[in-house]
TORBAPA-335455 format. One record per residue (C-alpha): residue number from 1; residue in one letter; y, x, z negated. Coordinates in nm, 4 decimals, always signed. Each point is the difference from the previous one (the first is absolute). Example, Ala and Ser with C-alpha at 12.3 -4.5 7.8 and 13.67 -1.06 7.14 Angstrom:
1 | a | -0.4500 | +1.2300 | -0.7800
2 | s | +0.3440 | +0.1370 | +0.0660
***
This chain:
1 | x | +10.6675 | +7.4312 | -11.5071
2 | x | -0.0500 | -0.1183 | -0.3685
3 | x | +0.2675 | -0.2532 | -0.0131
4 | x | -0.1239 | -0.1498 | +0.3547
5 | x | -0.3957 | -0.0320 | -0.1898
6 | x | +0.1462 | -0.1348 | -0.3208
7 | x | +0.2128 | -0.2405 | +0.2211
8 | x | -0.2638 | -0.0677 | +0.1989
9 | x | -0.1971 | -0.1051 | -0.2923
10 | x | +0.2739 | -0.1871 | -0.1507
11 | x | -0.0474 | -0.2049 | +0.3407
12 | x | -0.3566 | -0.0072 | -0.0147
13 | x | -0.0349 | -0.1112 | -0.3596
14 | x | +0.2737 | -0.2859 | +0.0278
15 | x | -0.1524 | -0.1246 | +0.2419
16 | x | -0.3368 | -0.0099 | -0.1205
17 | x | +0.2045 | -0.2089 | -0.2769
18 | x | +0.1655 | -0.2019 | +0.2530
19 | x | -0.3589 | -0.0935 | +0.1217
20 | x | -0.1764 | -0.0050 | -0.3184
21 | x | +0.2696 | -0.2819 | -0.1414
22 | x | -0.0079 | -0.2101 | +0.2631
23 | x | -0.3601 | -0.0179 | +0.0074
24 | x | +0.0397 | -0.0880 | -0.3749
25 | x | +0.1812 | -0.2960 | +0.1002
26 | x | -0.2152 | -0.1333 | +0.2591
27 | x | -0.2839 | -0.2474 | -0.1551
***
């Protein structure tokens, strides 16, 4: 159950980063 949360928070936080660089780029 652990590793599924941590991965699942791996997930979440990439793609927070995902979202949070693209929106960087944007004007």
């Amino acid at each position: 159950l652990s590793e599924a949360l941590a991965h699942n928070s791996a997930s979440m936080i990439n793609t927070a980063v995902a979202v949070a660089s693209s929106g960087v780029s944007q004007p």
